[in-house]
N, C-alpha and C positions, 0 to 999 in steps of 0.2 A: 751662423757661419755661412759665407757666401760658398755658393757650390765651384768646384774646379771647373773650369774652362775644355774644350775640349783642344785637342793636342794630337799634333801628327806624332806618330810613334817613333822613338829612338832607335830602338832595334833596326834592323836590316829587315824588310820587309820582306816575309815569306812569297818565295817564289812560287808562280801558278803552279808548274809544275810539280812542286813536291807538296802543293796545297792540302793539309788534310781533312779538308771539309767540302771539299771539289763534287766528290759524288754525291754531295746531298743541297748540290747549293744550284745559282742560278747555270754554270758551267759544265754540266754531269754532261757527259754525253761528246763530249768537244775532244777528238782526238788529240794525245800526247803531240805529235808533232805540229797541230795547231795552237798551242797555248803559250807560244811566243805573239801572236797575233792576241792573246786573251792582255797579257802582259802588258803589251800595249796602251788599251783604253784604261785601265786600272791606272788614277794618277797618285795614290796615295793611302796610306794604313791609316787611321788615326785611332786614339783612345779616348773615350769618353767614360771619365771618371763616376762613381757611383754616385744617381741622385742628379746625375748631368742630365741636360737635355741636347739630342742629336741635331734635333730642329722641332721647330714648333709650328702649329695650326697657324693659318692664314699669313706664312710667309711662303715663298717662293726659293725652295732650298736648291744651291748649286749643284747639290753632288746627290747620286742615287748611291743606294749603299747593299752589299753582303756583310751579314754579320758574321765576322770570323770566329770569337769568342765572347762569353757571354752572355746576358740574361738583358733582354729590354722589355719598355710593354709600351705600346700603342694605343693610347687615350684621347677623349677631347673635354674639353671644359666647361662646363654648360655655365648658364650665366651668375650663378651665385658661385662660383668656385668650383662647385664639385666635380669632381674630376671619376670620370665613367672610361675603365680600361676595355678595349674593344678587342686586343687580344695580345698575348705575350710573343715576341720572338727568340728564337733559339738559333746558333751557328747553323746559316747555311740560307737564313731566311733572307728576302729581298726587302730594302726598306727605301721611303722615298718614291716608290714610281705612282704616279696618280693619272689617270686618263682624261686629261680637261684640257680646255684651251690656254687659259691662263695660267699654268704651273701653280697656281696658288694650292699650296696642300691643306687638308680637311682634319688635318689628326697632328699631334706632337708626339714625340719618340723622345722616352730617358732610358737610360739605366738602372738594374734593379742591381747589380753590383760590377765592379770595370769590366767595360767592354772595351771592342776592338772591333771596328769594321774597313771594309777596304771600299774604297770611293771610286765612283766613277762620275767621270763629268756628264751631267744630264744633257747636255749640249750634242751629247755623240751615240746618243741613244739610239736615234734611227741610222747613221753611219753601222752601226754594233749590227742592228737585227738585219740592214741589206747587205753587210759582208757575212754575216753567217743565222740563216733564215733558223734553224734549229734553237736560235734563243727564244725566240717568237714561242714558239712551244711550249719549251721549258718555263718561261716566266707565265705564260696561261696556263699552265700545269700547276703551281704553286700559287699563285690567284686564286684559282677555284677550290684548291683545298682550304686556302685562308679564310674565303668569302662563305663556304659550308658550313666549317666550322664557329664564326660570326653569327650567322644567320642560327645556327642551334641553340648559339649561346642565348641569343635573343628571345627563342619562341620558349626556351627556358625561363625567362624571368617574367612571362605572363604564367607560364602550365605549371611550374615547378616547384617544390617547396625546396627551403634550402637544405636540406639536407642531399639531395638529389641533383643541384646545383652546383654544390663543390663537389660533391663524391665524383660528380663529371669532370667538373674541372681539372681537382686533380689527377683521375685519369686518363684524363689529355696530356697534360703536364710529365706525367709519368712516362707516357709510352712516348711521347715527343722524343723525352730526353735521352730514352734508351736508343732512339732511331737515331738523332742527330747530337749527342754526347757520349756516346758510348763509353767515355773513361770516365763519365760522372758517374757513370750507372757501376752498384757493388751486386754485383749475382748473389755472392753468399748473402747478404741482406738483403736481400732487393729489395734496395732504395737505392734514391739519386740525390746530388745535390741537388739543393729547393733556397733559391734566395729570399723570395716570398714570405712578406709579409701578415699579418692578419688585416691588414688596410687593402693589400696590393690586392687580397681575396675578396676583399667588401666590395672594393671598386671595380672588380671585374664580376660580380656576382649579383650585384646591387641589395649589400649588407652592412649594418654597422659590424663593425669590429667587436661588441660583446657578443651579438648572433654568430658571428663567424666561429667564438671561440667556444662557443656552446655548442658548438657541433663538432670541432673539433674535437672537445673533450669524449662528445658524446661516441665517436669513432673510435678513439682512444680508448674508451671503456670497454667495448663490445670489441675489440682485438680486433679490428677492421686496418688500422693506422697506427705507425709513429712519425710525430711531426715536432721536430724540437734538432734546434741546434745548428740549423740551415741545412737538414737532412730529413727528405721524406721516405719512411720505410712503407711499403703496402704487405700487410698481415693477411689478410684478405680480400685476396683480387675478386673473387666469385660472387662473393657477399656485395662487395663494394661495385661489383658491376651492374648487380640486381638491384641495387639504390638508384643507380646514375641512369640506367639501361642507355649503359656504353657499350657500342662495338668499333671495335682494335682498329676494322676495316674503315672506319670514317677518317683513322689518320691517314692512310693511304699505304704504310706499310712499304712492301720493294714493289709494288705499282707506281706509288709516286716515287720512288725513286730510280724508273726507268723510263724512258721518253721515246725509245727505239722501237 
């Protein structure tokens, strides 16, 4: 079945100002009475149905993107097909900006279940950062936590065995989502919505899908995780920290989400 197309959104597009992803996104930081100026460059909401792609490697995409809601992942394609995720975004993440001459982008962006992001025309980019130089910041701020945690991911799939691989990832994933979902995230269970696949883990983990699921289980056993049902529960954060040797502080926590 052919995938949906993607599509400006029906709804009445959420105003900046009552945005509820603003303090976590590229805008934090931009006084209330300036966000009739944010309103502005913002030309459009669209939705991009699950399994959709936002835009893809070696084309040159018009619009830069905030992801309002939703789950995507940023992948490229090496030459047999296989497809290597580089890293998931969650509401609030910046998608589309690349620093080259050409606009030609390096990576493709789908949906791991419907999103929603709001567009800006790439065109007005520099217009954005010399009427209010504080963006400049903000998106290098959000950069380099991207580029760090990339970069870990990487020196993981030479030092790491998989068990230690996903136990990271997932608690990436995990604290992400409590930082920037916060209604996805259940306290009494803590766990969060998880659209993720066993594929979506292979390809960001560099794993077939039977190793993915052998460890899974293997979590599962030792009461570390529940994972079933598009819901990740964490049993064991302590245990499962001393696997991954995750710290909290590599997501950035209310550091990255202050710029002031």
């Amino acid at each position: 079945m052919k995938n949906k197309p993607v599509r400006i959104r029906k709804h009445t597009h959420t105003d900046c100002t009552e945005c509820p992803i603003r303090q976590i996104a590229l805008f934090r930081g931009i006084p209330l009475d300036r966000l009739t100026w944010t309103q502005k460059y913002r030309d459009q909401q669209f939705v991009v149905p699950q399994k959709t792609s936002l835009y893809t490697e070696g084309t040159k995409p018009k619009y830069v993107y905030t992801l309002f809601d939703g789950w995507m992942a940023l992948y490229q394609t090496s030459k047999s097909g296989k497809r290597q995720i580089l890293r998931f975004a969650l509401p609030g993440d910046f998608l589309g900006f690349q620093a080259n001459k050409n606009g030609v982008i390096s990576h493709s962006v789908s949906a791991l279940n419907t999103a929603v992001v709001c567009g800006f025309p790439r065109s007005i980019l520099q217009e954005m950062f010399e009427d209010q130089p504080l963006l400049a910041l903000s998106l290098a701020t959000m950069e380099s936590r991207d580029m760090s945690l990339c970069q870990h991911h990487q020196a993981f799939r030479s030092r790491k065995d998989a068990h230690e691989s996903i136990a990271f990832l997932l608690l990436e994933l995990f604290h992400r989502c409590r930082l920037q979902m916060n209604q996805d995230y259940d306290q009494e269970t803590n766990s969060i919505v998880f659209p993720l696949t066993q594929e979506d883990i292979g390809d960001a983990v560099g794993l077939t899908n039977v190793h993915v699921n052998r460890v899974l289980r293997q979590f599962n056993k030792c009461g570390l995780i529940q994972c079933h049902r598009k819901k990740l529960q964490i049993l064991d954060e302590e245990k499962l920290s001393e696997i991954a040797e995750f710290d909290e502080d590599m997501i950035g926590g209310n550091d990255y989400l202050s710029i002031n």
